[in-house]
Each structure stands twice: as C-alpha cells, then as structure tokens.
C-alpha positions in Angstrom: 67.3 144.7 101.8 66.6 140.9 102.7 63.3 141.1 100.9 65.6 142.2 97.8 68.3 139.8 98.6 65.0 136.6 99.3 63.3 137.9 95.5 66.5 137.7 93.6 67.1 134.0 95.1 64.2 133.1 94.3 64.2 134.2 90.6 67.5 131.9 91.0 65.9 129.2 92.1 63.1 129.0 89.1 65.5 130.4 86.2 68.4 128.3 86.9 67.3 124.9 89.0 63.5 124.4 88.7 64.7 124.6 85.0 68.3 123.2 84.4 68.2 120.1 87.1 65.4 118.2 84.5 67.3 119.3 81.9 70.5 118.4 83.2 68.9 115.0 84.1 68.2 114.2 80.9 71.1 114.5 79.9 72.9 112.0 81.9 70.0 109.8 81.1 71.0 110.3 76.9 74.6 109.9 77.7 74.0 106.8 79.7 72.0 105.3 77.4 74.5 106.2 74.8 76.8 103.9 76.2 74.6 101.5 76.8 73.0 101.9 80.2 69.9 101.4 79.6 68.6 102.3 83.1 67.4 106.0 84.7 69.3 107.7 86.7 67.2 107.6 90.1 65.3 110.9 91.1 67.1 110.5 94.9 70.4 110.1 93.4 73.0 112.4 95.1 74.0 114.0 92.2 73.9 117.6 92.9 73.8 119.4 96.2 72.5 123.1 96.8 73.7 125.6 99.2 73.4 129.4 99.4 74.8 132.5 100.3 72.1 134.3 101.1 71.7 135.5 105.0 75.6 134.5 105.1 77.1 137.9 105.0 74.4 139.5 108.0 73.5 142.4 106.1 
C-alpha cells in the first residue's frame, strides 16, 4: 500500500541519510584536512543530491 511503501522510505530516510550524510561529511572533512585543507566543507555545498522512487511506479 502507499502507507507501506511512505513507512519503509522513511525508515530509509533515518537509517541511511539522517545517519550516513554527517558521517560521510566527516569524512571529507578528515581527508581534506589530510592533505592539508584545513577548511570545512560548507553545510550548503552541493555535494549529494536525493531523489526517490517512491509514488513513481502509480501503484
């Protein structure tokens, strides 16, 4: 159903990108700074974009 379909993205959402984007974050900050940028990457960078599949296939 949609309501099954909406629940399961949004375990997706909190599992995999409320958790991994910080985490991923960091770890361009550590590899910056490992060779020797010493500056943050910007929390508006463009550095990932989200889309979704879900309500694409009309079921």
């Amino acid at each position: 159903t949609p309501q099954v379909e909406m629940r399961a993205g949004m375990s997706y959402f909190h599992e995999t990108i409320w958790k991994g984007v910080p985490k991923f974050l960091r770890r361009v900050d550590t590899a910056l700074k490992n060779i020797g940028i010493n500056e943050r990457v910007p929390y508006n960078a463009p550095l990932i974009q989200f889309s979704s599949w879900m309500g694409g296939d009309r079921d």
